[in-house]
C-alpha positions in Angstrom: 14.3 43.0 30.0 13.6 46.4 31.2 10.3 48.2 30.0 11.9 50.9 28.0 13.4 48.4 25.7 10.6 45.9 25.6 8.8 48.8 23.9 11.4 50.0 21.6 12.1 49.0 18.1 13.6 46.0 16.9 15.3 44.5 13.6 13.9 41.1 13.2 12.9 38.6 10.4 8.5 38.8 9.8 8.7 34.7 10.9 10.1 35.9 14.4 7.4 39.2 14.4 5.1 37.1 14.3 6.2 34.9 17.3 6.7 38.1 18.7 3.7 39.3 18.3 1.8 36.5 20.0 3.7 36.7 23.0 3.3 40.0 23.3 -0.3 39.7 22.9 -0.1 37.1 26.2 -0.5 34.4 24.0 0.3 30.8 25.4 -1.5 28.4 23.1 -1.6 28.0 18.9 -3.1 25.5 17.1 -1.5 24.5 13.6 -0.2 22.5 10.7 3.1 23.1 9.4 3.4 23.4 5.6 6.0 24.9 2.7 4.6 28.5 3.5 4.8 28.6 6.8 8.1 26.7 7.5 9.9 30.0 8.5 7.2 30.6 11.2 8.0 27.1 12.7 11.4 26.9 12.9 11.1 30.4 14.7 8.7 28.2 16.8 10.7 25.6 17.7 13.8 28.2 19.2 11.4 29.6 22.0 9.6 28.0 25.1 7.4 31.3 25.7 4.3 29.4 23.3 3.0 25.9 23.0 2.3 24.7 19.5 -0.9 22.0 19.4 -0.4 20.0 16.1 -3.8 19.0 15.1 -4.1 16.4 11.9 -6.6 18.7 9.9 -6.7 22.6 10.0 -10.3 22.7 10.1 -9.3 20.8 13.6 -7.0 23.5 14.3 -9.9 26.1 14.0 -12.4 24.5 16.0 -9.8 23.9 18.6 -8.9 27.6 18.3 -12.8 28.1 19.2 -12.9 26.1 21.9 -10.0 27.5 23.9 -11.4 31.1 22.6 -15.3 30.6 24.0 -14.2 28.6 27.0 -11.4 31.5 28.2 -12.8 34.5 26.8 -9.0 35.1 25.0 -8.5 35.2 21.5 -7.9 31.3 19.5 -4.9 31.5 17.2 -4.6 29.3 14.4 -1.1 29.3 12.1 -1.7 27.2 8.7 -0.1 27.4 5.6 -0.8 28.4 2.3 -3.4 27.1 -0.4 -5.3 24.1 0.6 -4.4 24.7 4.3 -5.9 28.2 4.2 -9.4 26.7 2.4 -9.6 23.9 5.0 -9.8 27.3 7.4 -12.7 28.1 5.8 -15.5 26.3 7.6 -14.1 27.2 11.2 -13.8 30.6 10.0 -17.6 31.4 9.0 -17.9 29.0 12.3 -16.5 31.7 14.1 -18.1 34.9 11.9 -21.7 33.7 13.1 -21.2 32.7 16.7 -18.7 36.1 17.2 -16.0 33.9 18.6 -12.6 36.0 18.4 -10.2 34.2 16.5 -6.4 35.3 14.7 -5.6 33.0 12.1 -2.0 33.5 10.4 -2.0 31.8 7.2 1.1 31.5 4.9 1.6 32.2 1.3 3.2 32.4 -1.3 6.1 34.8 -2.3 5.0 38.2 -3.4 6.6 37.8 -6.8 4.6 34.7 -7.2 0.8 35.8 -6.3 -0.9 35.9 -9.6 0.9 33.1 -11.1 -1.1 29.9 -10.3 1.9 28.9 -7.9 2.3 25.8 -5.8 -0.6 25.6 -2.9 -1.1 29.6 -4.1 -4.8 30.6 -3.6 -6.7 34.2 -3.3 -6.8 33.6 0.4 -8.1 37.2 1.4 -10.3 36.9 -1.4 -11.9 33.2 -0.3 -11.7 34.8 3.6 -13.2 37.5 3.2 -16.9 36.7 3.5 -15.8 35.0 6.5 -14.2 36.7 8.5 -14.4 39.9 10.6 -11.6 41.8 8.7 -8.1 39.8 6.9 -4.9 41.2 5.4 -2.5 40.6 2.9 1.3 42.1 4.2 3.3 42.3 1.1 6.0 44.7 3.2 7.7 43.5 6.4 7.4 46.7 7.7 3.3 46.6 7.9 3.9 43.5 9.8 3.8 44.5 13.6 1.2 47.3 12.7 -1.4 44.7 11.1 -0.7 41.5 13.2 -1.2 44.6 16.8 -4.7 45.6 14.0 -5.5 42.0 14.5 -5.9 41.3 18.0 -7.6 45.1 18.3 -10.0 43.6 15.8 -10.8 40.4 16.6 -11.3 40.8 20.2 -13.1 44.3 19.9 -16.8 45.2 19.9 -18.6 41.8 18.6 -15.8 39.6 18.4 -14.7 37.5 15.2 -12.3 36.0 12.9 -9.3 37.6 11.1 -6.8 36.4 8.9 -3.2 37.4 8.5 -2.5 36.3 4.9 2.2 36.5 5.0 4.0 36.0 1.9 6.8 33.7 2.5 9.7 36.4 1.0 8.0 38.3 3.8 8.5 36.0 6.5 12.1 36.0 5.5 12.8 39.1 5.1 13.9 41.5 8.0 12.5 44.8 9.1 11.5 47.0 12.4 9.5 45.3 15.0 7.5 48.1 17.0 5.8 45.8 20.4 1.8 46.9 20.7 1.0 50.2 22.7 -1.8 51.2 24.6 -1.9 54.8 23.3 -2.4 53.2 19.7 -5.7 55.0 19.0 -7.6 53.1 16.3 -9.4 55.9 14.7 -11.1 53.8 12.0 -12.7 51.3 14.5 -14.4 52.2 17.4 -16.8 50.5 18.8 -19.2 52.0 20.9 -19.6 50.6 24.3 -21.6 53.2 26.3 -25.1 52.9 25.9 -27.5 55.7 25.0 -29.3 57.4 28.4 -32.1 58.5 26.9 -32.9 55.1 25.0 -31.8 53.6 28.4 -34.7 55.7 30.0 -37.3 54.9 27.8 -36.1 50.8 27.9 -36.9 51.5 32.0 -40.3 53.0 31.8 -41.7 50.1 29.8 -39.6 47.7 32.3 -41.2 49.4 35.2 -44.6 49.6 33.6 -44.6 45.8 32.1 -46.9 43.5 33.0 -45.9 40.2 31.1 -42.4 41.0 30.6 -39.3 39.0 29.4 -35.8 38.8 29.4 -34.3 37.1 25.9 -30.5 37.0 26.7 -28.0 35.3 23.9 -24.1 34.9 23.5 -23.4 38.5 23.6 -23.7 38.5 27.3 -20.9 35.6 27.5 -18.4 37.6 25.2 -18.1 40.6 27.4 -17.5 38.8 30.2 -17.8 37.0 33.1 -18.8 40.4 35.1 -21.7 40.7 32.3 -23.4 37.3 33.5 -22.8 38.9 37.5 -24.9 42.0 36.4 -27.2 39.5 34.5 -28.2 37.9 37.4 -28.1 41.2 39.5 -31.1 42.4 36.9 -33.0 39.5 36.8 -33.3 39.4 41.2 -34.0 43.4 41.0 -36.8 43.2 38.6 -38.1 39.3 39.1 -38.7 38.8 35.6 -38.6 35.4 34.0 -35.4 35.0 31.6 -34.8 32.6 29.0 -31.6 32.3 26.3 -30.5 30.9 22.6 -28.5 27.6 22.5 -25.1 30.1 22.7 -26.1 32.2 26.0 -26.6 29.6 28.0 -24.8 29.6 31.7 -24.9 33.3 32.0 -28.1 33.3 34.2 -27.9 29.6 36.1 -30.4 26.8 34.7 -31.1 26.2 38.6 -32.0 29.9 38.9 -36.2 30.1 39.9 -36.3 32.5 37.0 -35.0 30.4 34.4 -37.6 29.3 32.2 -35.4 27.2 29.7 -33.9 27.6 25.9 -36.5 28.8 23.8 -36.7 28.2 20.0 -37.2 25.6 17.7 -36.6 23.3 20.4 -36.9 25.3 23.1 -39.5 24.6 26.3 -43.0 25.4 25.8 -42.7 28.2 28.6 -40.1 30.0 26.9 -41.2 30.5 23.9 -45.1 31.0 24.7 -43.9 33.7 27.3 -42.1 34.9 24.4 -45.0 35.7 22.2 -47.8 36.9 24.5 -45.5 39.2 26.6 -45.8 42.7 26.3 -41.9 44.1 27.2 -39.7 42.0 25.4 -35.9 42.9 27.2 -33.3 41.7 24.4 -29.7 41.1 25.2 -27.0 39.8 23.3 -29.3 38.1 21.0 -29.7 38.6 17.1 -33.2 37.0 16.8 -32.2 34.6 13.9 -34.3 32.3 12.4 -33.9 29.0 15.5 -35.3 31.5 17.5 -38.1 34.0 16.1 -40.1 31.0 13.3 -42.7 33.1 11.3 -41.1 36.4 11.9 -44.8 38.6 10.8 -46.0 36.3 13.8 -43.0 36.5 16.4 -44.2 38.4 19.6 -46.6 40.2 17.9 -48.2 42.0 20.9 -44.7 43.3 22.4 -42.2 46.4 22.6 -39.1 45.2 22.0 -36.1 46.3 23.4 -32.6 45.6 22.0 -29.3 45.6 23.4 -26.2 44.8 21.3 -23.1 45.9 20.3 -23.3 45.5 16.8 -25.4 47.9 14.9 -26.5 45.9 11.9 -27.8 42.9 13.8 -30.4 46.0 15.2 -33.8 46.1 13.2 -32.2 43.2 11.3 -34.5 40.5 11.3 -37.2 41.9 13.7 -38.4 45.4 14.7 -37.6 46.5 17.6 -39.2 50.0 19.6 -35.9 50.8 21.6 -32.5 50.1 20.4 -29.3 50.5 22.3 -26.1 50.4 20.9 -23.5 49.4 23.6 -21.3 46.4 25.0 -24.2 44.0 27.3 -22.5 44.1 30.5 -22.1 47.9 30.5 -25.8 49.1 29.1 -27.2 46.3 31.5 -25.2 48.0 34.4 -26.7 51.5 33.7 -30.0 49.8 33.0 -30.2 47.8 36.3 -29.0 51.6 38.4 -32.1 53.3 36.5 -34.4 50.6 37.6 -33.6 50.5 40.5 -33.8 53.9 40.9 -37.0 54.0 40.0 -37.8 52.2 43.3 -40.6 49.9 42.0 -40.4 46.6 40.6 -43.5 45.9 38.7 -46.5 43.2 39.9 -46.5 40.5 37.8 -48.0 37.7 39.9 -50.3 36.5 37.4 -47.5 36.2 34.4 -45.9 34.1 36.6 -48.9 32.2 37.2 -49.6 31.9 33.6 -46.2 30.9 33.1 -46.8 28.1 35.5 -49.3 26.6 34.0 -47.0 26.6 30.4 -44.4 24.8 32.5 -47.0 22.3 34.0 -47.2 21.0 30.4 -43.9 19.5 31.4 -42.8 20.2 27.2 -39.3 17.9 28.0 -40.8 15.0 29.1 -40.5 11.8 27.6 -41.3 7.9 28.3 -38.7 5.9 30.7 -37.1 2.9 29.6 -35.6 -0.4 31.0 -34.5 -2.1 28.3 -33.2 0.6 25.7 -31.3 3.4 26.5 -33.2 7.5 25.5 -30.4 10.0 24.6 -32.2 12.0 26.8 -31.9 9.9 30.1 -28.0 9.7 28.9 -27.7 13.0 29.4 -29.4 13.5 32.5 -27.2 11.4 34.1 -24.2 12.7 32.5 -25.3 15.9 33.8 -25.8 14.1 37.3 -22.4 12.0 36.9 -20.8 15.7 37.0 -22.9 17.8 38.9 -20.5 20.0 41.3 -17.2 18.7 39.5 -15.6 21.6 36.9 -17.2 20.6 33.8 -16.9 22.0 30.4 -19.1 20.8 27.5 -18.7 20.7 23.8 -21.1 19.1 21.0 -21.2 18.1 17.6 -24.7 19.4 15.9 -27.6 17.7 15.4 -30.0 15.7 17.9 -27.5 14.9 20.6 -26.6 19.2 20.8 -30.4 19.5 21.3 -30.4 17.1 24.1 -27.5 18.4 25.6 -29.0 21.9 25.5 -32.2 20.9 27.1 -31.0 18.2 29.7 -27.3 19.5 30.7 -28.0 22.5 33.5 -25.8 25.1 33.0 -25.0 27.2 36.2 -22.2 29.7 34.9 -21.0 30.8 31.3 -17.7 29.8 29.3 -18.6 26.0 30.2 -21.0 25.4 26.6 -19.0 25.2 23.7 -21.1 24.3 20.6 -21.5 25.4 16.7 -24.9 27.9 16.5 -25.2 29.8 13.5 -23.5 27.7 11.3 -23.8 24.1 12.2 -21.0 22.6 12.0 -20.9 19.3 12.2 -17.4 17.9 13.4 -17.5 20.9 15.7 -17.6 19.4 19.1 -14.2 17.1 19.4 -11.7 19.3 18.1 -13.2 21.7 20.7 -13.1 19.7 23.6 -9.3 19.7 22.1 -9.1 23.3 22.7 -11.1 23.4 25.8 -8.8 21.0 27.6 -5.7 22.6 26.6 -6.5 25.6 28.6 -7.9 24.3 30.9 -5.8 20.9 32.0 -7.1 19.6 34.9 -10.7 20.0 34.0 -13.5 17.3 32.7 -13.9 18.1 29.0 -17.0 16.3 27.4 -17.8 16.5 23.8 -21.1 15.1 23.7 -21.5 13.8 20.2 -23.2 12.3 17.7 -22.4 9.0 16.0 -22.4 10.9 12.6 -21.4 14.0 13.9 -18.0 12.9 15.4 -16.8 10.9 12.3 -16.1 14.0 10.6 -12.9 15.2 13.0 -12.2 11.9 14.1 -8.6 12.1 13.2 -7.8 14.6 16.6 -8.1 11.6 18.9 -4.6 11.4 17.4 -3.9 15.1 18.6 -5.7 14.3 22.3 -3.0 11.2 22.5 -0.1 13.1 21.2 -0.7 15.9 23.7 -2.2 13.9 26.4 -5.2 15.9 26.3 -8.0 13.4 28.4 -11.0 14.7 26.3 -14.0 12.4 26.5 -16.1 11.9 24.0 -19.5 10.6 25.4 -21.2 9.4 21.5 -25.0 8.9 21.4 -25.0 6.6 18.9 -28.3 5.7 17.2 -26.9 4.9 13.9 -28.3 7.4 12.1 -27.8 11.3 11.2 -30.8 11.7 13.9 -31.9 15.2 13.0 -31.4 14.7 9.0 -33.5 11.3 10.0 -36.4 13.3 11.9 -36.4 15.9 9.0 -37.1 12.9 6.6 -39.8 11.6 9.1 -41.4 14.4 9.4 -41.3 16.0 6.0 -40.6 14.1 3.5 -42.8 10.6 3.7 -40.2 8.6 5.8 -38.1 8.3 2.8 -34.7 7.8 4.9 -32.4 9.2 2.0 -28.8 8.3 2.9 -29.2 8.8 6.6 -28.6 5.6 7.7 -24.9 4.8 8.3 -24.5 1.7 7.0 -21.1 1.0 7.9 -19.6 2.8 11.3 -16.9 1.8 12.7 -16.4 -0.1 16.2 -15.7 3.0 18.0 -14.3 1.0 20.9 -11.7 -0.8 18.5 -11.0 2.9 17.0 -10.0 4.1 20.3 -7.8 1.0 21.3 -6.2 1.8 17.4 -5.7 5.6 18.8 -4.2 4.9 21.9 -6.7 5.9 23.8 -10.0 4.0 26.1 -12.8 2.4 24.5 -16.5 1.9 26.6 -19.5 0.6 25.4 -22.9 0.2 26.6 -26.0 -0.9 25.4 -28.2 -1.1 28.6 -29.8 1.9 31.0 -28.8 -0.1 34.4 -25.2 -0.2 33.3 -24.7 3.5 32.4 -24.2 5.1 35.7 -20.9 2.8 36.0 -19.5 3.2 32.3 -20.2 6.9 32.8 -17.9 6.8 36.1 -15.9 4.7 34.5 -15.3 7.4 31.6 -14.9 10.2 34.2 -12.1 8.1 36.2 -9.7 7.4 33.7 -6.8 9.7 33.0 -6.4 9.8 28.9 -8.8 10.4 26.3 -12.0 8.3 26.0 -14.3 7.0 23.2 -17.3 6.1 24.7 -20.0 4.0 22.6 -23.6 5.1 24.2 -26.1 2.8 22.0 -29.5 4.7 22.2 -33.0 4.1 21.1 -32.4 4.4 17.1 -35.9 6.6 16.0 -36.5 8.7 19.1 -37.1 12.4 18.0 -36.3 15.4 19.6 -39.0 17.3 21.1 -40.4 19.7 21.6 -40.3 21.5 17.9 -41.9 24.1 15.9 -43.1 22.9 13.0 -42.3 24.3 9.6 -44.0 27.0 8.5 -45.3 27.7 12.2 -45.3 30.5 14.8 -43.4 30.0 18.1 -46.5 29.6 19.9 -47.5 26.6 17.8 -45.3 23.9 19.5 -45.5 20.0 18.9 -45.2 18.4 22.5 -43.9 15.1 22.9 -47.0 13.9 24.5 -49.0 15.2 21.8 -46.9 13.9 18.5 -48.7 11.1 17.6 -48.6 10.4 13.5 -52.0 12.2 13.2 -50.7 15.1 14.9 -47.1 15.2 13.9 -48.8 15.0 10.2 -51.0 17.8 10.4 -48.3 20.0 12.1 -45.9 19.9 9.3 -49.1 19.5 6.6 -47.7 23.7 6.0 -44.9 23.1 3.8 -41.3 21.8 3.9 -39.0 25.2 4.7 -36.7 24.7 7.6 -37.5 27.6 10.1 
């Protein structure tokens, strides 16, 4: 087709603008679940090869999927689902999405026009329910809006801080037949314009309390991995020019290497002890990407209290949000951190700060992730160091569920370049972790894809092993399995008596039978000297694995701050004894 008419109108039905669409967005992959709605959609589906359709067996499935294959590519996820109760199931992977800025287009179905209002079959308010959730959603009740709002969509999603949007298409719509105009790069968006450019004067001031710092600290986040994989270059460029010590939230981490001499860990509620006591007595606190929610900051009147912040970010309202900060900047990461790292370095000085680092030394001496080997019982910890060792060098991507085992997985699994962590931070989700790996390993094919997973956790989605099977997707799904919901367990411990509330599963399921039942491989071990070989094992086959990891039952994940506490006020494992582990949490009961 020559380029003159690929841009020109067309007549077409809205089912086949919307196929059109995607492709001409350069999309390859959608996740879905056909329904009534949506039925015009899929049979416009199946008469083209340009787009592979992943049937999941939930649409919340379809959603996390659609966030895998979004975080671990840096492209947009697209989810099609119908109306009513396939819209709702949206819902979770949605605010999912909202919270960890993931860019997602979800296309729902609905309805006819003449029937919104009237309590139809599978009709709900979808923009309505959506719109907390979501970056920005539409209703199209006019084919003609249709190319206009679906083009809106990708612009929208994948612009500024990325996010979710939903595309809510009647089903008269979808039948009906109107101009199809294919996206433009002159289309100016007027009403939505992020700015990327950050300002030089606030980029002047953020430099003369760099070069002038004498316990400074970079706090980096998942804004740096959404603009890109040159963002995390001129990460690491910064940190080398300046030598400052860096650290990251659970969703940054990869963009500055774990093996980097720099790197002083996570920080936050379980964070290591370096990071987040060089967090609160520094005295330049460098900001990027980050939102300083609750995981990270504790008692926010006594987060950093001695420090000038500054704040990079794209989004205006997450600045002056939760914490003060002395210099904002408004701009995309990778570009303000590119003008920032020319200024310093203009400057020609990189500051002394010998004897930070040698305080920072003695913080990591305290050796915060330690914990007490084994023989005969199995730690989730020393699972996943050598998982991580199993797959050191080999091209690795990593999901989780949430809970204990994402901890771990945080803490133990070394991260050395971003897009390979895929796990649920704002929200939580459990069930995340397996429908992403789903995602993950459909773009990238011949990659290892690990959901590390909880036995709890990974219960939720089960049901996609069925997808991984259909689609011969070799996902593994490496469970720690301790029999409980281990953090809700620990939470109980710790602060409410030991009264083990409906924590305890009472009744899983052989997981090893479950995967024979799927179609897939079953492993189980229950013994530290045989997990190097089931781990191998899991790695060597060719089709997706469920692999039973039975670990120590009551271990807790440390280190923590405590309710109620400051970031500087960490329980150690070597210290959390009942004595001390009671007095810690002796504050109150809020989770922060």
């Amino acid at each position: 087709m020559s380029d003159s008419k690929r841009h020109a109108p067309q007549q077409m039905t809205g089912a086949a603008m919307i196929v059109r669409a995607l492709v001409d967005h350069g999309v390859k992959h959608i996740f879905g679940y056909p329904g009534g709605a949506v039925l015009p959609v899929y049979d416009e589906i199946f008469q083209q090869s340009d787009i592979e359709h992943i049937l999941v067996r939930h649409e919340q499935g379809a959603g996390h999927a659609a966030e895998g294959y979004a975080r671990s590519t840096g492209k947009p996820g697209v989810v099609l689902v119908t109306s009513g109760p396939g819209a709702t199931n949206m819902v979770t992977p949605l605010t999912d999405a909202l919270m960890d800025s993931i860019p997602l287009v979800c296309i729902t179905g609905q309805v006819p026009t003449h029937l919104i209002g009237n309590d139809a079959f599978q009709e709900c308010d979808t923009v309505g329910i959506t719109r907390p959730c979501t970056k920005h959603n539409w209703l199209v009740r006019n084919v003609d809006d249709l190319a206009k709002v679906l083009h809106e969509a990708f612009y929208v999603a994948t612009t500024g801080r990325p996010g979710p949007v939903v595309v809510d298409v009647p089903k008269d719509v979808q039948f009906a037949t109107g101009t199809y105009t294919p996206p433009r790069k002159s289309d100016v968006h007027v009403s939505y314009k992020p700015q990327v450019k950050g300002d030089a004067g606030q980029i002047r001031k953020a430099v003369s309390l760099l070069v002038n710092a004498k316990r400074p600290v970079i706090y980096t986040g998942g804004g740096i991995i959404n603009s890109g994989r040159d963002a995390s270059k001129t990460l690491r460029a910064l940190v080398e020019a300046t030598g400052f010590p860096i650290t990251s939230t659970l969703m940054g981490l990869g963009a500055y290497p774990a093996s980097g001499k720099n790197w002083l860990g996570m920080l936050g509620m379980h964070g290591t002890y370096e990071a987040n006591m060089a967090m609160h007595d520094c005295d330049v606190m460098l900001c990027i990407g980050a939102r300083f929610d609750d995981r990270i900051t504790g008692r926010t009147d006594a987060f950093s209290p001695g420090s000038k912040k500054i704040h990079i970010d794209i989004d205006p309202s997450s600045i002056n949000k939760n914490i003060r900060v002395d210099v904002p900047i408004i701009g995309d990461a990778g570009n303000v951190m590119a003008d920032l790292l020319q200024a310093f370095k203009a400057e020609g000085k990189a500051p002394k700060i010998d004897p930070w680092w040698f305080e920072i030394g003695r913080w990591r001496a305290r050796n915060s992730l330690a914990y007490k080997k084994n023989n005969d019982v199995i730690l989730p910890q020393f699972a996943i160091q050598r998982l991580f060792e199993a797959t050191r060098g080999r091209d690795t991507y990593i999901t989780t569920e949430v809970g204990q085992h994402q901890m771990w997985a945080a803490q133990f699994f070394g991260f050395e370049e971003p897009h390979r962590w895929m796990t649920s931070g704002g929200l939580g989700t459990m069930g995340y972790g397996l429908p992403a790996a789903l995602g993950v390993q459909v773009a990238h094919r011949d990659s290892l894809v690990i959901d590390i997973a909880g036995d709890a956790s990974v219960q939720m989605t089960m049901q996609e092993m069925s997808c991984a099977v259909q689609h011969e997707l070799p996902i593994k799904i490496f469970i720690l399995n301790n029999q409980y919901m281990g953090m809700v367990r620990q939470w109980q411990q710790l602060l409410h008596g030991n009264r083990l509330s409906h924590s305890y599963s009472e009744a899983l399921p052989d997981f090893v039978k479950l995967a024979d039942a799927f179609g897939c491989v079953g492993i189980q071990t229950t013994k530290p000297s045989d997990l190097d070989g089931a781990i191998k094992e899991m790695i060597s086959v060719k089709k997706p694995v469920l692999f039973d990891c039975r670990v120590a039952a009551l271990e807790n994940c440390f280190p923590m701050i405590p309710s109620g506490k400051a970031h500087n006020e960490m329980l150690l494992p070597a210290e959390a004894n009942d004595d001390a582990t009671a007095a810690a949490f002796a504050g109150g009961k809020a989770l922060v």
